[in-house]
N, C-alpha and C positions, 0 to 999 in steps of 0.2 A: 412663716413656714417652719415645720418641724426640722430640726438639725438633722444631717445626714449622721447615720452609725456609721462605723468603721467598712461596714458590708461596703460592697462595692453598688451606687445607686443606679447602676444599667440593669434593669431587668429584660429578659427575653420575652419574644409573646406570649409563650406561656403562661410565663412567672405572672404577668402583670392580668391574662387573663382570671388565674390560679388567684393573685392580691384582691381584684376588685370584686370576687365571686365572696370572697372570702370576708371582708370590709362589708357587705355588705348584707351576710348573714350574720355580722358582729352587731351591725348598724341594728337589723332588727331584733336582735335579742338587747337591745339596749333598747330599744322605744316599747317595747311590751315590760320590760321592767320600771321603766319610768313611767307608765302610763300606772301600775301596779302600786309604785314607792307615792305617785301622786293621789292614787283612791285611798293611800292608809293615810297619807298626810294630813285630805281632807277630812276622814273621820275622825283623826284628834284634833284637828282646829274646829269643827263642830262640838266639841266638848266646851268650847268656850276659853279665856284667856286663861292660861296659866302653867306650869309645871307638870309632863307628865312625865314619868319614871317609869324605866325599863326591866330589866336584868342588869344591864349594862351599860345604858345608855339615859339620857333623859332628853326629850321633847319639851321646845319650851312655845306656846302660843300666846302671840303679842301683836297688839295692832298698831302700825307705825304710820302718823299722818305727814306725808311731806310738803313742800311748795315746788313748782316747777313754773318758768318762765312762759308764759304763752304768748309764742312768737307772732301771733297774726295781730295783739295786740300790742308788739311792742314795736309792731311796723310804724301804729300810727303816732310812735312817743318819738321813734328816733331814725336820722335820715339812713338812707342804707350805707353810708359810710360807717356810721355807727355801728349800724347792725352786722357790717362785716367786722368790727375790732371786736367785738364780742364774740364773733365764732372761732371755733377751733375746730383745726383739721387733724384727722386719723386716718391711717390706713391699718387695712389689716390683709392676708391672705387667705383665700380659704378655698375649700372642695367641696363640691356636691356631688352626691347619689343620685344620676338618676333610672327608674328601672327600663329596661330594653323593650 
């Protein structure tokens, strides 16, 4: 969770009407710009691997191969005592949008 500012965090009905009308015309000019940064992103990584240069900036396109663990098979390598020492727990908090 975001740290409180110094503002005082009691909002009135208002305020909090006013905050989530407002979060959530931020919200969608933020998923129409992202949709946007992601249709230019895909036409320089269609250029193929390497270096593009900007004005000011440079794009660089690289294909990264990783490994990842496949849990359904590593059920049948190891007892689920195992299989719990190998997990690891996280939390996080979070908020969603949804529209009325």
């Amino acid at each position: 969770m975001a740290a409180t500012n110094s503002i005082a965090a009691a909002l009135t009905q208002k305020q909090i009407v006013r905050t989530v009308d407002k979060l959530a015309a931020l919200k969608a000019q933020i998923t129409n710009l992202e949709a946007e940064a992601d249709n230019l992103s895909d036409l320089l990584k269609y250029q193929g691997e390497g270096v593009y240069f900007g004005n000011l900036h440079k794009f660089m396109v690289a294909t990264v191969t990783g490994k990842r663990l496949d849990a359904r098979l590593a059920q049948t390598f190891l007892t689920p005592g195992q299989l719990l020492e190998c997990m690891k727990s996280t939390s996080t908090t979070t908020g969603r949008m949804y529209a009325l």
